[in-house]
C-alpha positions in Angstrom: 0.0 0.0 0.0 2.9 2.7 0.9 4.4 1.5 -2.7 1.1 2.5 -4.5 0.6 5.9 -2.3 4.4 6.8 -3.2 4.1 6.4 -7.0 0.9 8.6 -7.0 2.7 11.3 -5.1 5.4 11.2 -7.1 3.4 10.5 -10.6 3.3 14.3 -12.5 1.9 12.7 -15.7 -0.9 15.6 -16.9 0.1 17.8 -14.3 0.8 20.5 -16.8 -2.7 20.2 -18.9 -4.4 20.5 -15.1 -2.2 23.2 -14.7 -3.3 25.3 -17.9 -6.8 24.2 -17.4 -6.9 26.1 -14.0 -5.6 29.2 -15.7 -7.6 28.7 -18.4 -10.5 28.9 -15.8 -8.9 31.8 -13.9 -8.6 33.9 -17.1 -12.6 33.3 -17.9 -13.1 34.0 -14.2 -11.7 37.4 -14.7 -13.1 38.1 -18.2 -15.9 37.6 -16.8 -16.0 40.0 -13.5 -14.4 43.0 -15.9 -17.2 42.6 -18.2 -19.9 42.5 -15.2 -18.0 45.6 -13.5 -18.4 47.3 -17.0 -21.9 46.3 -18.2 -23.5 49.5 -18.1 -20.7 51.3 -19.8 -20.1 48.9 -22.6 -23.5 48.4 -23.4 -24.0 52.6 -23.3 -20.5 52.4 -25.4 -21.7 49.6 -28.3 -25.2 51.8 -28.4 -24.2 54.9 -29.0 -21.7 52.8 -32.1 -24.6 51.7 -33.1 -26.9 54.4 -33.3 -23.8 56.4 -35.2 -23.7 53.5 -37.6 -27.6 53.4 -38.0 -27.7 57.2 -39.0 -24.8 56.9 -41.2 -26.6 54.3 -43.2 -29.3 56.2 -43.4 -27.7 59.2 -44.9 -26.0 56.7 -47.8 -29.4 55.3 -48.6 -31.4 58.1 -49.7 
């Protein structure tokens, strides 16, 4: 039994995929808590592109 607990402590095989995979998830983590801190002033930021683009088109179509 203390032979079998040894070679799984010392066993790294996929330690580095785990590795990436937790900053993998870290970096979504924060992604996701800038783009909650900035809601309001990214969704003001993409409307007021958008309303520019919609009067722009406007002016080309008529």
């Amino acid at each position: 039994m203390k032979a079998i607990a040894k070679r799984f402590a010392s066993d790294e095989s996929g330690a580095t995929a785990i590795e990436y995979g937790l900053v993998a998830a870290m970096m979504g983590i924060a992604v996701v808590t800038i783009f909650t801190a900035f809601k309001d002033k990214l969704t003001l930021a993409f409307g007021t592109m958008g309303d520019a683009i919609n009067s722009q088109a406007g002016k080309i179509s008529q």
